[in-house]
N, CA, C, O and CB atoms as a CASP TS submission, in Angstrom:
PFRMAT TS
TARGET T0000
AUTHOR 0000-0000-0000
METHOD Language model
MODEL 1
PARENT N/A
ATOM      1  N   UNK     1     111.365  98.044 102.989  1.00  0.00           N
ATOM      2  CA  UNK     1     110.354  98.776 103.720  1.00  0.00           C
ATOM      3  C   UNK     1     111.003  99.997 104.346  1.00  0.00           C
ATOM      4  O   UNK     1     112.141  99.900 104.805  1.00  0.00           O
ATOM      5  CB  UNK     1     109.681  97.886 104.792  1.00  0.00           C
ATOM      6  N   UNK     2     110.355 101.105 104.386  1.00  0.00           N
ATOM      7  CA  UNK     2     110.938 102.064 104.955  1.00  0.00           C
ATOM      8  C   UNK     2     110.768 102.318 106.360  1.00  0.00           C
ATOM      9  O   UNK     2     109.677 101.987 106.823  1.00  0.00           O
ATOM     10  CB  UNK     2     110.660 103.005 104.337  1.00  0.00           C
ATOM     11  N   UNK     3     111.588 102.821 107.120  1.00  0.00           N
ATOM     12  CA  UNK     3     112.253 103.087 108.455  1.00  0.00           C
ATOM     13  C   UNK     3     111.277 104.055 108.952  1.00  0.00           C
ATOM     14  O   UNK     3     110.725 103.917 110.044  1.00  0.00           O
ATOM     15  CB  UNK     3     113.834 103.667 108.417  1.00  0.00           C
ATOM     16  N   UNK     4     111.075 104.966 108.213  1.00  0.00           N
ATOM     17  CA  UNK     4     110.272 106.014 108.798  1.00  0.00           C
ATOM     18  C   UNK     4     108.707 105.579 108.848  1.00  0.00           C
ATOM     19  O   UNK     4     109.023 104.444 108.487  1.00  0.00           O
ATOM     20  CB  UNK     4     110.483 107.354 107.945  1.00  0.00           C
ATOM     21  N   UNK     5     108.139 105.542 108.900  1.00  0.00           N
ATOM     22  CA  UNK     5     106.232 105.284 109.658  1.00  0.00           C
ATOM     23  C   UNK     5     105.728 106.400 109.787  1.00  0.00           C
ATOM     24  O   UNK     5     104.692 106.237 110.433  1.00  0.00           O
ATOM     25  CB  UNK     5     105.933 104.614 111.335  1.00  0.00           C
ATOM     26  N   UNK     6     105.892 107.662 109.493  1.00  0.00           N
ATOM     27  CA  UNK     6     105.044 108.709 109.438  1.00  0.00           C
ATOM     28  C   UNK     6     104.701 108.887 107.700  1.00  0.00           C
ATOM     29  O   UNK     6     105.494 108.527 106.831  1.00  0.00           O
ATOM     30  CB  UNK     6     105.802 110.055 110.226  1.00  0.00           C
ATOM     31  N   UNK     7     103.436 109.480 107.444  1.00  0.00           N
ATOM     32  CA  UNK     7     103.263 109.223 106.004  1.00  0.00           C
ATOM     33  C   UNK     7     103.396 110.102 105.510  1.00  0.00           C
ATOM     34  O   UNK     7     103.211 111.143 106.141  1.00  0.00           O
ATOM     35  CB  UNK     7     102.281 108.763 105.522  1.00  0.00           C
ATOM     36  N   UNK     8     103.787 110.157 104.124  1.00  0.00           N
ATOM     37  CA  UNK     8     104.992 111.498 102.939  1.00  0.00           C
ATOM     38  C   UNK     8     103.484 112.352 103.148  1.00  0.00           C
ATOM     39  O   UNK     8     103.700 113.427 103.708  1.00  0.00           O
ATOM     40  CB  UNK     8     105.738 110.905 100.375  1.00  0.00           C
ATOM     41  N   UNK     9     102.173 112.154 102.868  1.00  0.00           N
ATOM     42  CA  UNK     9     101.068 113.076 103.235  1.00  0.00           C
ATOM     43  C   UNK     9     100.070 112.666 103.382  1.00  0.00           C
ATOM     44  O   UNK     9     100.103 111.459 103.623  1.00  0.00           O
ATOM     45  CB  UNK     9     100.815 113.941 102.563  1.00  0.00           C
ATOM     46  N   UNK    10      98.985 113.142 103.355  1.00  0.00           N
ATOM     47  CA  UNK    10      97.681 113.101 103.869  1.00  0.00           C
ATOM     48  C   UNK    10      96.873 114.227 103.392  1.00  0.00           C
ATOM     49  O   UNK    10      97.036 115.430 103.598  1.00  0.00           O
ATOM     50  CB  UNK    10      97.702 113.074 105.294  1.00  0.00           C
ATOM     51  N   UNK    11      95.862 113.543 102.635  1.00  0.00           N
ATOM     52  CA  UNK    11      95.172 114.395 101.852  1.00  0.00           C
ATOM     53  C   UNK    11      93.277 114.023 102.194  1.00  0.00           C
ATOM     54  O   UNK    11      92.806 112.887 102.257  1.00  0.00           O
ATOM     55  CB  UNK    11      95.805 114.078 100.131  1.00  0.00           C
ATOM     56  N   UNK    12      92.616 115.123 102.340  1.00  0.00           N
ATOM     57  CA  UNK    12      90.951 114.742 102.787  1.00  0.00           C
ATOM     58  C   UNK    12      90.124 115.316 101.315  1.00  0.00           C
ATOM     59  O   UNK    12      90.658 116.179 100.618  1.00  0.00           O
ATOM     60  CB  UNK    12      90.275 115.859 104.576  1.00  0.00           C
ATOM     61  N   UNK    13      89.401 114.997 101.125  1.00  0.00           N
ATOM     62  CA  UNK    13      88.022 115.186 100.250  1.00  0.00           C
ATOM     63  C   UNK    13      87.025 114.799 101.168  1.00  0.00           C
ATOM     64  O   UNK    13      87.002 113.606 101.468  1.00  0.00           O
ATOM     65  CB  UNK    13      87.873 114.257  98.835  1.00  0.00           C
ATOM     66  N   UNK    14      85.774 115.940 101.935  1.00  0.00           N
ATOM     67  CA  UNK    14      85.379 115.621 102.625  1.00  0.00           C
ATOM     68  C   UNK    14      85.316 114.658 103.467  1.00  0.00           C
ATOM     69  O   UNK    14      86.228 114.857 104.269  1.00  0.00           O
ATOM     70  CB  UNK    14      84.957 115.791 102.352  1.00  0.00           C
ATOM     71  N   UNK    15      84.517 113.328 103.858  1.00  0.00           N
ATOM     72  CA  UNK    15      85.074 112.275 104.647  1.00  0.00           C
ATOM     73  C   UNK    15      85.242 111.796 104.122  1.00  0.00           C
ATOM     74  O   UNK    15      84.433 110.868 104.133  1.00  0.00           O
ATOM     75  CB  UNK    15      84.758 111.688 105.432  1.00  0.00           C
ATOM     76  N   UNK    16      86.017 111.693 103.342  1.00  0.00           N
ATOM     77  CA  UNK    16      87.412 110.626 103.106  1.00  0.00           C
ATOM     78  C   UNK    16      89.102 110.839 103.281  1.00  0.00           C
ATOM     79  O   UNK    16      89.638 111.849 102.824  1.00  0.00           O
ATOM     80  CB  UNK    16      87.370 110.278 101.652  1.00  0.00           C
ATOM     81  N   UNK    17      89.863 109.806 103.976  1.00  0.00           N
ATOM     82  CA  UNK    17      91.242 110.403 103.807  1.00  0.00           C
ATOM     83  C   UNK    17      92.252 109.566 103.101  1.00  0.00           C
ATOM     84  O   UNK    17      92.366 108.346 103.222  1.00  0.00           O
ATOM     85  CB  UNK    17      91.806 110.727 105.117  1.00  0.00           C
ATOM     86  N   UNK    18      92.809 110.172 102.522  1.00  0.00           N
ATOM     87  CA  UNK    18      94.080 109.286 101.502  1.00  0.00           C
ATOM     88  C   UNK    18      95.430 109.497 102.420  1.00  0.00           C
ATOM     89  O   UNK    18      95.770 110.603 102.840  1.00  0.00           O
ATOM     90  CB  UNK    18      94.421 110.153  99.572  1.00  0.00           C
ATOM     91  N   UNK    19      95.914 108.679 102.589  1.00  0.00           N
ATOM     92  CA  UNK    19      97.205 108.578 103.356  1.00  0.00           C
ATOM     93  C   UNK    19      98.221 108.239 102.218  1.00  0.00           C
ATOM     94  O   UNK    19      97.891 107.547 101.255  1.00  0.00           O
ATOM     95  CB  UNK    19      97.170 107.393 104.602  1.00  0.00           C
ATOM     96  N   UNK    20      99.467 108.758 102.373  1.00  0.00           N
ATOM     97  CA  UNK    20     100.298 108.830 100.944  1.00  0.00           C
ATOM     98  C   UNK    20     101.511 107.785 102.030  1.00  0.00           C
ATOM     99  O   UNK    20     101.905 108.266 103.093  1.00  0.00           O
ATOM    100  CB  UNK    20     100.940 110.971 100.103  1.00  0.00           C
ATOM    101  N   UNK    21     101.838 106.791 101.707  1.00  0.00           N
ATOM    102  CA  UNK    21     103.218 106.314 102.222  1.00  0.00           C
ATOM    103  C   UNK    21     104.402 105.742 101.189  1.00  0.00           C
ATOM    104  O   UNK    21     104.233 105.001 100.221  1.00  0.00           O
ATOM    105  CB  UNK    21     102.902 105.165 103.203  1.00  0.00           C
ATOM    106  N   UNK    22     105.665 106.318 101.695  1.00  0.00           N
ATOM    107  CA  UNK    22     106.913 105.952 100.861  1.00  0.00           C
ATOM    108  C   UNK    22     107.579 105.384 101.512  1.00  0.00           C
ATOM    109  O   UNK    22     108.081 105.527 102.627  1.00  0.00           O
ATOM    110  CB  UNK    22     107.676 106.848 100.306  1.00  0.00           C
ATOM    111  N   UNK    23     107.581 104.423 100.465  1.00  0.00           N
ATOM    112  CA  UNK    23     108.838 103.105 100.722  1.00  0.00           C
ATOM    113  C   UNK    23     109.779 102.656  99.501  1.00  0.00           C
ATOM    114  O   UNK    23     109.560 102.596  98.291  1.00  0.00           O
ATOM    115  CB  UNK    23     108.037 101.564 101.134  1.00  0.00           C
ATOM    116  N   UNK    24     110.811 102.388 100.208  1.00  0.00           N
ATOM    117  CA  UNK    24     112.149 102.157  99.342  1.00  0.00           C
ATOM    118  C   UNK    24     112.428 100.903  99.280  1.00  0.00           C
ATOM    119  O   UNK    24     112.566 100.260 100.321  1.00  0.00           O
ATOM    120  CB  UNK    24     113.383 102.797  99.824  1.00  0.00           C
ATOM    121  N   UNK    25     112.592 100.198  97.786  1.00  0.00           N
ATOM    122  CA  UNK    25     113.212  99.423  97.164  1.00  0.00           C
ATOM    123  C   UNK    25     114.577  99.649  96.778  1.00  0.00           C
ATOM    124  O   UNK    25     115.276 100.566  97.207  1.00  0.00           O
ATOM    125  CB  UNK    25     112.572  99.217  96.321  1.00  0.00           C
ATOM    126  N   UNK    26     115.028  98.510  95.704  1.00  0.00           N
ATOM    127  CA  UNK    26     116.662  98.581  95.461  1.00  0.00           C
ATOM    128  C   UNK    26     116.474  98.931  94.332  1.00  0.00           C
ATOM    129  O   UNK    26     117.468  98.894  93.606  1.00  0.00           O
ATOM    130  CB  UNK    26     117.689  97.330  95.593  1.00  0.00           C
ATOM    131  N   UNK    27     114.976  99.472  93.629  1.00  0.00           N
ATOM    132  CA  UNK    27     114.851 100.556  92.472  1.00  0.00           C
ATOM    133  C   UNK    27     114.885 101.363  92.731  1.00  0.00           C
ATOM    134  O   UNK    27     115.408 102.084  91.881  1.00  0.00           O
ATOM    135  CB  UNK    27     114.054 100.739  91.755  1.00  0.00           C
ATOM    136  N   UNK    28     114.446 102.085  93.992  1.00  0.00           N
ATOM    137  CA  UNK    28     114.740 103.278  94.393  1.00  0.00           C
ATOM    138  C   UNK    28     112.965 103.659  95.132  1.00  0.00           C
ATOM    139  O   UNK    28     112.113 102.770  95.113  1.00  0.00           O
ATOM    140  CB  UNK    28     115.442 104.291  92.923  1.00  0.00           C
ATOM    141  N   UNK    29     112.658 105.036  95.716  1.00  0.00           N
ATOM    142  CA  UNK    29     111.274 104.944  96.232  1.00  0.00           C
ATOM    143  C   UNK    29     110.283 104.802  95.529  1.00  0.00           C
ATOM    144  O   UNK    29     110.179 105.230  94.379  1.00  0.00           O
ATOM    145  CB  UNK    29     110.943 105.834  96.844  1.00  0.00           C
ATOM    146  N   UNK    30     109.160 103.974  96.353  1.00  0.00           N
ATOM    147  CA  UNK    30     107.715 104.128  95.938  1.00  0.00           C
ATOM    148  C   UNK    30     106.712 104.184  96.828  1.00  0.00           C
ATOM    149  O   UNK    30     106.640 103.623  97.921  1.00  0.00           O
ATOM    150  CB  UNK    30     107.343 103.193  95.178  1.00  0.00           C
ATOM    151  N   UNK    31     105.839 104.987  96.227  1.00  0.00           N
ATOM    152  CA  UNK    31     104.372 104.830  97.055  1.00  0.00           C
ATOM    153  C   UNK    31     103.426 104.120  96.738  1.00  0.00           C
ATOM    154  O   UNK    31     103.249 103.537  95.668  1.00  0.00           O
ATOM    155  CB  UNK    31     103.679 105.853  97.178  1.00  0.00           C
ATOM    156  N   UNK    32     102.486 104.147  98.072  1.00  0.00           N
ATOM    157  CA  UNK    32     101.255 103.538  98.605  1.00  0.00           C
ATOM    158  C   UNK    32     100.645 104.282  98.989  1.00  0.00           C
ATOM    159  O   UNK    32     101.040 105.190  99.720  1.00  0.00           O
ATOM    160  CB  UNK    32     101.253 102.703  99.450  1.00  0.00           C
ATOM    161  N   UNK    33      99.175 104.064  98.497  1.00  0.00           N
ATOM    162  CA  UNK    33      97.939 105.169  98.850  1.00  0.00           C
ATOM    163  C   UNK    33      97.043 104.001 100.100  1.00  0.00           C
ATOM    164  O   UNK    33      96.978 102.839  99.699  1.00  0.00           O
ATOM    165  CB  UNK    33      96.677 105.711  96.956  1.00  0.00           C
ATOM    166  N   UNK    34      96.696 104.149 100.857  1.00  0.00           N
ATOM    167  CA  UNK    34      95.586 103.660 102.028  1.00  0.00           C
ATOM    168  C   UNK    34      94.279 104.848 102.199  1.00  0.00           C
ATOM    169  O   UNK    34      94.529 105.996 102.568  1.00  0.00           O
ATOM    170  CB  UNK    34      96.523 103.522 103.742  1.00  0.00           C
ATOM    171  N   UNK    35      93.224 104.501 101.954  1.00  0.00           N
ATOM    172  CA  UNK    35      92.100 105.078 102.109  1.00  0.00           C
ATOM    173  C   UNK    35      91.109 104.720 103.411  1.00  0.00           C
ATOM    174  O   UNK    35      90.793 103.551 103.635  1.00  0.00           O
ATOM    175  CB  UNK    35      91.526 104.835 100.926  1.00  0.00           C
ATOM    176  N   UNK    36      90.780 105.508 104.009  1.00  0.00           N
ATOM    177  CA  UNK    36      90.214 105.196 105.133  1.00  0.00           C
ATOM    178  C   UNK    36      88.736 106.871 105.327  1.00  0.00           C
ATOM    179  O   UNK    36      88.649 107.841 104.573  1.00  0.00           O
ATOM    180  CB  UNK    36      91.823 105.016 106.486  1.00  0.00           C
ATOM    181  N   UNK    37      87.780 106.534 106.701  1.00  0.00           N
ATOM    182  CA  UNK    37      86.438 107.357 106.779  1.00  0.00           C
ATOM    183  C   UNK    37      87.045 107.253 108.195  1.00  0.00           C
ATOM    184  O   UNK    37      87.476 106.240 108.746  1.00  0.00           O
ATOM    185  CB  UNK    37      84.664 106.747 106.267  1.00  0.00           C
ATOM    186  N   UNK    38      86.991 108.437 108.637  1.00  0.00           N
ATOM    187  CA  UNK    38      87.008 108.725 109.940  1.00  0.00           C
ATOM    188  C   UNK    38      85.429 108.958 110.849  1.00  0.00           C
ATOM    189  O   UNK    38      84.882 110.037 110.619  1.00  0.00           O
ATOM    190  CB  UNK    38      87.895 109.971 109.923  1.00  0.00           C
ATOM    191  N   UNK    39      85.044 108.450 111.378  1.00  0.00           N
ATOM    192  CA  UNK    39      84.223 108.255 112.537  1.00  0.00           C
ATOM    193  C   UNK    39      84.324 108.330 113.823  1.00  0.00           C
ATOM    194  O   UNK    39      85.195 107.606 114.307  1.00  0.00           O
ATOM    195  CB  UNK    39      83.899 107.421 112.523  1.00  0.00           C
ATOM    196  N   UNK    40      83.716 108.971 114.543  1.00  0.00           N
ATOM    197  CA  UNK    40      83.296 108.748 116.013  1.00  0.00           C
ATOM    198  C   UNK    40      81.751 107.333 116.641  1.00  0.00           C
ATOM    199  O   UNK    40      80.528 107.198 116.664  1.00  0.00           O
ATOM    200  CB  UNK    40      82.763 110.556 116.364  1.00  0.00           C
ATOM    201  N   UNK    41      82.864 106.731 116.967  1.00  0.00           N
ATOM    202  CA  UNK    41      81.924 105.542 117.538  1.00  0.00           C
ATOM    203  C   UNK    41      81.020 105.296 118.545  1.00  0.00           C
ATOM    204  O   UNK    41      81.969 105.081 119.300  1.00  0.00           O
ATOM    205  CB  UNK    41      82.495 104.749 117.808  1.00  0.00           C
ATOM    206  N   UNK    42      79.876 105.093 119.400  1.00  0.00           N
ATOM    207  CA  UNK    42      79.292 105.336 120.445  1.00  0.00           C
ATOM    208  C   UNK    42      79.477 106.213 121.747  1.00  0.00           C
ATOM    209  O   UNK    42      78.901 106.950 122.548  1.00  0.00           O
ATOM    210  CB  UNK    42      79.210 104.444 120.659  1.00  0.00           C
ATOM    211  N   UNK    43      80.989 105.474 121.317  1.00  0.00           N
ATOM    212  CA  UNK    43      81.638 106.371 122.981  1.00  0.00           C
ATOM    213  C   UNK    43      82.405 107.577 122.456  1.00  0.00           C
ATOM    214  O   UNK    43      83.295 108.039 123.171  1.00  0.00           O
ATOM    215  CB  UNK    43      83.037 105.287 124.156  1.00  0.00           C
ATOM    216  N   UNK    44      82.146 108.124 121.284  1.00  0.00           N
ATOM    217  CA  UNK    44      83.258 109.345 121.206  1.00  0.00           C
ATOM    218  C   UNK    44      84.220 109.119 120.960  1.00  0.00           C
ATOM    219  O   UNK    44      84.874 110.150 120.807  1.00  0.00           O
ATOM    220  CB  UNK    44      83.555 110.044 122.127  1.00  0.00           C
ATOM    221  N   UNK    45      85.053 107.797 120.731  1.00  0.00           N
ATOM    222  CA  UNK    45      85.869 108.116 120.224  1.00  0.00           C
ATOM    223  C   UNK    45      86.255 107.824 118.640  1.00  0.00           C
ATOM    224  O   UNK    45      85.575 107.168 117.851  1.00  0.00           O
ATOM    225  CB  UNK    45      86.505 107.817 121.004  1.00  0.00           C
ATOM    226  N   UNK    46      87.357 108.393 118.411  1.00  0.00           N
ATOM    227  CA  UNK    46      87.754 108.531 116.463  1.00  0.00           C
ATOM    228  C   UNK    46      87.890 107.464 116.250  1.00  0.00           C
ATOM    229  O   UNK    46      88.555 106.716 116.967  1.00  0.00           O
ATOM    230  CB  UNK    46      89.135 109.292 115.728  1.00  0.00           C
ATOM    231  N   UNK    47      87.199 107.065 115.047  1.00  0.00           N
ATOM    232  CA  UNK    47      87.796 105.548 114.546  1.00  0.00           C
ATOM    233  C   UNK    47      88.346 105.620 112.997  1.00  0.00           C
ATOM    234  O   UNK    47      88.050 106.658 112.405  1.00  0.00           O
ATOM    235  CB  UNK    47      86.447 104.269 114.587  1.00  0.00           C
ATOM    236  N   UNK    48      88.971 104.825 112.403  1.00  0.00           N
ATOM    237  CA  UNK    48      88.974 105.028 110.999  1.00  0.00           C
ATOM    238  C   UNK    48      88.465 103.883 110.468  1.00  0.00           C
ATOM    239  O   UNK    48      89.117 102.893 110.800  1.00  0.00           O
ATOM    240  CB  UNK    48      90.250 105.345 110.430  1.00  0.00           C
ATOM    241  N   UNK    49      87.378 103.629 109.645  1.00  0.00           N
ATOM    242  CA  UNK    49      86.687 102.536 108.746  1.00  0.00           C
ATOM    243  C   UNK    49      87.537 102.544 107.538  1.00  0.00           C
ATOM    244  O   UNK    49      88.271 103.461 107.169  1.00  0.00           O
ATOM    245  CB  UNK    49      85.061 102.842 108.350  1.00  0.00           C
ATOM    246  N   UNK    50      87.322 101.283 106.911  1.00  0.00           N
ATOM    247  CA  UNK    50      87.589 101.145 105.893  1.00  0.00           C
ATOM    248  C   UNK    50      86.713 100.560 104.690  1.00  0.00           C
ATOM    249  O   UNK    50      87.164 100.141 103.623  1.00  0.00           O
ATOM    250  CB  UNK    50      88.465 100.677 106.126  1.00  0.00           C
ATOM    251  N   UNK    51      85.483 100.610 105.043  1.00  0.00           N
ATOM    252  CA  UNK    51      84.209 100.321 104.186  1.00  0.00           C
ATOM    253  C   UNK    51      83.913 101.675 103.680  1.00  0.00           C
ATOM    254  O   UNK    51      84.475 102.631 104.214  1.00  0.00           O
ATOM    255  CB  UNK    51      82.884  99.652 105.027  1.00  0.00           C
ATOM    256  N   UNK    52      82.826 101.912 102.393  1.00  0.00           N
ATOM    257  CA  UNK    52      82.749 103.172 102.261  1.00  0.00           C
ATOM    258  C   UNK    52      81.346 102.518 101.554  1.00  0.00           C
ATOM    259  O   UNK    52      81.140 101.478 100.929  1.00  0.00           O
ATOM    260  CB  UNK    52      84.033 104.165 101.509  1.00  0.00           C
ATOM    261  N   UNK    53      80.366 103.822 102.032  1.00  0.00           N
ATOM    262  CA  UNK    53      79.345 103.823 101.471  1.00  0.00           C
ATOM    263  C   UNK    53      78.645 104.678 100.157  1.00  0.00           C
ATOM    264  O   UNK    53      79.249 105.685  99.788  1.00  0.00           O
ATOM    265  CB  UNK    53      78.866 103.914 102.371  1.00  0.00           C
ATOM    266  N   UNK    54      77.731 104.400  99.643  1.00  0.00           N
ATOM    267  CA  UNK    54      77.636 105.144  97.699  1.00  0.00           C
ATOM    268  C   UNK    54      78.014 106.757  97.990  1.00  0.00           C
ATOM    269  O   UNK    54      78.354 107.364  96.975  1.00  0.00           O
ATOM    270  CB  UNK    54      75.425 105.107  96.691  1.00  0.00           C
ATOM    271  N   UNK    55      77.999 107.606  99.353  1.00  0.00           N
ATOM    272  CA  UNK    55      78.357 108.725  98.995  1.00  0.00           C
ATOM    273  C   UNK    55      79.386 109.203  99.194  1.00  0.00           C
ATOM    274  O   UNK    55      79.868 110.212  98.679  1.00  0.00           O
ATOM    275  CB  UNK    55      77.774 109.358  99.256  1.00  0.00           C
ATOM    276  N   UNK    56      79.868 108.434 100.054  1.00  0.00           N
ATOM    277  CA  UNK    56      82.121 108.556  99.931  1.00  0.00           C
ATOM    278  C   UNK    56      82.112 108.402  98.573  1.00  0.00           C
ATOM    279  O   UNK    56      81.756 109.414  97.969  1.00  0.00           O
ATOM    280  CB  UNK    56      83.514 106.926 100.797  1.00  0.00           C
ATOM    281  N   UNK    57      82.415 107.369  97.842  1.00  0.00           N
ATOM    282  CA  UNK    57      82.699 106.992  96.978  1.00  0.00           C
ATOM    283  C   UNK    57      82.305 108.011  95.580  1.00  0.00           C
ATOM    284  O   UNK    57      82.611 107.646  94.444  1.00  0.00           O
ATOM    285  CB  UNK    57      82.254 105.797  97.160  1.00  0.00           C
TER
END
């Protein structure tokens, strides 16, 4: 697992965001994509979902 916790990038297509993370094996690095919808919830504040509805998608 890699040491660092900030992610190699971050990429949006309207609301949607792809989070890019690299991690190292004893093959050497690889990535992981995490998809998430950013929202504001009742009270204002940001949330990130991870359900997506027919027009994310």
């Amino acid at each position: 697992m890699a040491t660092n916790n900030k992610p190699a990038n971050t990429l949006r297509c309207a609301n949607i965001k792809a989070t890019i993370w690299q991690n190292v094996s004893e093959k050497g690095p690889f990535f992981a994509t995490t998809f998430s919808r950013p929202f504001k919830d009742q009270s204002g504040t940001w949330r990130n979902g991870t359900s997506f509805g027919l027009n994310d998608l």
